[in-house]
N, C-alpha and C positions, 0 to 999 in steps of 0.2 A: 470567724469574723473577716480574715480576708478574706475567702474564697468570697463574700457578700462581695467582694469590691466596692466597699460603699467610699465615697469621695473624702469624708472626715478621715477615713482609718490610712494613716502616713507613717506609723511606726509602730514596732510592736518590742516587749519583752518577755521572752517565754522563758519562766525560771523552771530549770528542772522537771521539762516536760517531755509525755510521751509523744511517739509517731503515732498508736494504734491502741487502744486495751486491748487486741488480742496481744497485742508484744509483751503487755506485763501481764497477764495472766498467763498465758502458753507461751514458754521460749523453745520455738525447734519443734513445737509439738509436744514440750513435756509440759506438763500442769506445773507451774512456780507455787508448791502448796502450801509453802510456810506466809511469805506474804500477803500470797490473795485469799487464805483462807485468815488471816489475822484483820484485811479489810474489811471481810464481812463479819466475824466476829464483833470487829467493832460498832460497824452502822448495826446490827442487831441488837446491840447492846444498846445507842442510840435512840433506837426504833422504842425501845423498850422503855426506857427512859422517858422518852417524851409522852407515852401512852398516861403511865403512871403521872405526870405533874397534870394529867388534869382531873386528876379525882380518885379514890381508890377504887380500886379493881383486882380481884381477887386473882384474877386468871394471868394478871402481867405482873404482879406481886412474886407469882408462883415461878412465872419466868424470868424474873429476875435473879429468885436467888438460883435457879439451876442458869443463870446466865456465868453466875460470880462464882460457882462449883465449876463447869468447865472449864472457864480462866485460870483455877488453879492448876489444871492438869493440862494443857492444850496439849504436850507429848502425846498424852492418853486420848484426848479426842481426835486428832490426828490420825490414830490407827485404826480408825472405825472403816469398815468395809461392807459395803459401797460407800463413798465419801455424800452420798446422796444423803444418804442415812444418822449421819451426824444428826441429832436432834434441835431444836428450836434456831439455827440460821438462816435451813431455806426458807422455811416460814415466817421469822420477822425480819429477812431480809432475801428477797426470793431471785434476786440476779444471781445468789451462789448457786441457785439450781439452773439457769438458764447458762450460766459458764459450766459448768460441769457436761449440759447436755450437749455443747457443741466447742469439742475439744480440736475443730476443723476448721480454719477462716473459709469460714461458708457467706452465706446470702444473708445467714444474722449477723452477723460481725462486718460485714460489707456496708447495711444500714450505717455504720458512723464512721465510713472511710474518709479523710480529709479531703476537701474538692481540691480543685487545681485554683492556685492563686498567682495574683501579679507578684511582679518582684518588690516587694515591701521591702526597707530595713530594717532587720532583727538583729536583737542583742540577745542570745544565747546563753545563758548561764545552767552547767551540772557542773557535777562531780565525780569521782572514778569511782568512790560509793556508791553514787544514785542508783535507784534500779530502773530511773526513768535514762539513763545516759544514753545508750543506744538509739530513741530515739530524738532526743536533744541534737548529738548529732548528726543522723543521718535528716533532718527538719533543717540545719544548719544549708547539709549540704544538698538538698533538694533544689532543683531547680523550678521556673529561673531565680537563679541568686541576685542579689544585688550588691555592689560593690562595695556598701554601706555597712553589710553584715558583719555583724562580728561573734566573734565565738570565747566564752572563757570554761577550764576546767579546772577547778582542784580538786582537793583530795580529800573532798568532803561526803558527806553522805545526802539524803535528801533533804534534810533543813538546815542545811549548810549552814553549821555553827560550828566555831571552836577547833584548835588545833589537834584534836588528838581523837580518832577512832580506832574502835576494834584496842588491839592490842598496841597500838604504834602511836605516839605523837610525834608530827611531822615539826614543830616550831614553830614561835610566833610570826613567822612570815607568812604562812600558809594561808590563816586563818582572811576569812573572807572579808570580816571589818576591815584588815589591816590593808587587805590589799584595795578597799574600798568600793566594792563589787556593785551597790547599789550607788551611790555618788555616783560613780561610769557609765551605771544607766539611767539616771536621773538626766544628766548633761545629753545622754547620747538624744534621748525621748525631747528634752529642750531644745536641742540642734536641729531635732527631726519639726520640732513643731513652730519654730520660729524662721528655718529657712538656711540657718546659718550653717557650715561645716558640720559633719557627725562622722562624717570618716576618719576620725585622728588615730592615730596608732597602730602594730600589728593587727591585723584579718583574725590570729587567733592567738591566745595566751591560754597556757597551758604550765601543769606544778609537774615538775618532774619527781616520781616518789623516788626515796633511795637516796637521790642526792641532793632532796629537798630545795628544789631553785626552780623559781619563772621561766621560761623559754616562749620565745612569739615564732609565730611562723605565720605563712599567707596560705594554707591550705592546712587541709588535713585526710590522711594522715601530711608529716611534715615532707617537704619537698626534701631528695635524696634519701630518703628511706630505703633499704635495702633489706628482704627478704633472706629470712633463714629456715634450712628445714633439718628437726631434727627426729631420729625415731626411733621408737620403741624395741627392747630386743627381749629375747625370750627371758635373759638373764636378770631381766628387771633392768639394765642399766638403759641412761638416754644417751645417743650418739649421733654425730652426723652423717656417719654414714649407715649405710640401709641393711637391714640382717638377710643372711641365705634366702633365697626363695624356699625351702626346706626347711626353715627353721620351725624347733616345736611351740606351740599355743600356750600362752599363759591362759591357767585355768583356776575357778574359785567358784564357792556356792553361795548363793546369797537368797536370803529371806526376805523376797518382797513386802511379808508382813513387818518388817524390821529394815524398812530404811535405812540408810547412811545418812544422818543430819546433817543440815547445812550450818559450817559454822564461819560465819562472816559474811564477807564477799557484798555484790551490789542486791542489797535488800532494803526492803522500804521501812520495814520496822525495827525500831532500836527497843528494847524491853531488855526482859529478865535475862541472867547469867543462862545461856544455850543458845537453842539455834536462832534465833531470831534478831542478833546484834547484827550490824551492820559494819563493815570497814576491814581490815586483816589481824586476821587472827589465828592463833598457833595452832596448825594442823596437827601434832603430832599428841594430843587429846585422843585422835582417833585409831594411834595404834594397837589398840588392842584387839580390831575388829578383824574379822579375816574374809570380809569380803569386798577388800579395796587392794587392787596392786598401785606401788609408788615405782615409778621407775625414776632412778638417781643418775645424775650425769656425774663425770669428774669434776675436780675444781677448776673454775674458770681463770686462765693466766691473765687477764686484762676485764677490765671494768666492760660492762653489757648493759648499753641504754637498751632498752623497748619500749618502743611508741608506736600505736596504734592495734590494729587487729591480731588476736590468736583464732588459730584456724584447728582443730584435730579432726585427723581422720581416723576412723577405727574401722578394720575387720574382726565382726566380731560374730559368734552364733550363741544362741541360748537355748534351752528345756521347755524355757519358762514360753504363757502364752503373747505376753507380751513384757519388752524389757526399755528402760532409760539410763544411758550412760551419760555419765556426766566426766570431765574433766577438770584439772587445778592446776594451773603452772604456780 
């Protein structure tokens, strides 16, 4: 709708939205398989749904109930190899096969690139949950901006309710009612359509997790940020300073039939006890598997804000024909 430029459109609110669908189905090049395969599970289930309410039919009957027999297991359909192969999704719902075929931001994924737009003012609303957050902000900070923009973040997931995800509840301040998220854009969209002031307050609010408290800034990340690099040593520990050029390879076998679940983090769907919750959650469920190294830092002398980007670099080789590393601070 901006990029129309059309003359009505004076203000926008993008709650919890992406830059790209290729950003939320491939991050980095890797397939995000828990959420965008749980997408399409869904509208298949949908599709199927709505066949059935208009009369019976024997054939969507059939697919239904093996719709409600997957759902019991999605671990188990998850491991289906080629993921092509999962039965009845691409079929009542056949984007899962056309994302799967182009795991490349090619010439299909370019068809829905966002055009270049005027500087509108946006009121920005995610969460450190979202698994839309990335582009929320990087939409924020695209140019040209307008001075108008404003940006908020808590510590919510994508349907930003309620003080408590994953494993942790942040308090009733967090919670998005309380800090009044919709009110702020109600007024903002009223200011924008009536003429009057819409630029009142900090450029950006943001929940700091840990110490559970609001902070504003006019940029992001926040202005005086400074950079730390920490790294990896063979011994498993984390340090600041850098190990021998010489030093020996951590090494471990891993069963690409047998995954490493994802447990928490910024995912779109909240459901059943496993991988599919959203928010932080206790990693050490996963130690009994032996093909993940943690490396451990000392205890830290003094309190450690982080705000903004994590970056990891890895040297890494593998057997395998092809491999995806993932990382967790």
């Amino acid at each position: 709708a901006a990029a129309a430029r059309h003359s009505a459109h004076v203000a926008m609110v993008p709650y919890v939205t992406p830059s790209h669908p290729y950003e939320v189905t491939y991050e980095d090049g890797a397939l995000l398989l828990g959420s965008t395969f749980g997408w399409a599970f869904a509208r298949a289930g949908e599709a199927i749904g709505r066949g059935r309410s208009t009369g019976p039919d024997a054939d969507l009957d059939a697919g239904w109930r093996a719709w409600l027999a997957m759902g019991a297991d999605i671990d188990d359909v998850l491991e289906t190899v080629p993921l092509r192969d999962i039965p009845l999704v691409g079929r009542r719902f056949p984007d899962w096969n056309d994302w799967l075929a182009h795991p490349e931001r090619d010439a299909w994924w370019r068809r829905v690139d966002l055009g270049d737009r005027p500087a509108i003012p946006g009121f920005w609303v995610s969460g450190w949950w979202d698994l839309f957050l990335r582009g929320s902000i990087a939409e924020w900070n695209r140019p040209p901006q307008h001075p108008a923009s404003r940006l908020v973040i808590g510590p919510w997931s994508h349907l930003l309710d309620g003080d408590a995800h994953g494993d942790h509840n942040y308090g009733p301040a967090s919670s998005a009612a309380v800090q009044d998220v919709t009110g702020s854009a109600l007024r903002f969209l009223h200011g924008a359509f009536d003429g009057t002031r819409i630029a009142e307050g900090p450029r950006v609010r943001y929940f700091v997790m840990g110490s559970n408290e609001w902070r504003a800034s006019e940029a992001w990340p926040p202005a005086g940020t400074s950079s730390q690099r920490w790294y990896l040593h063979a011994d498993r520990s984390l340090e600041r300073h850098a190990p021998a050029p010489d030093a020996a390879p951590v090494a471990y076998t891993h069963d690409p039939l047998h995954p490493v679940p994802t447990l928490g983090g910024r995912n779109l769907f909240q459901g059943p006890p496993g991988a599919y919750l959203s928010g932080p959650m206790e990693q050490s469920r996963l130690d009994d598997r032996r093909d993940l190294v943690r490396f451990t830092g000392r205890p830290l002398d003094r309190s450690l804000t982080i705000t903004g980007d994590l970056v990891v670099s890895i040297v890494a080789t593998t057997t395998a024909v092809d491999t995806d590393w993932t990382a967790k601070l």
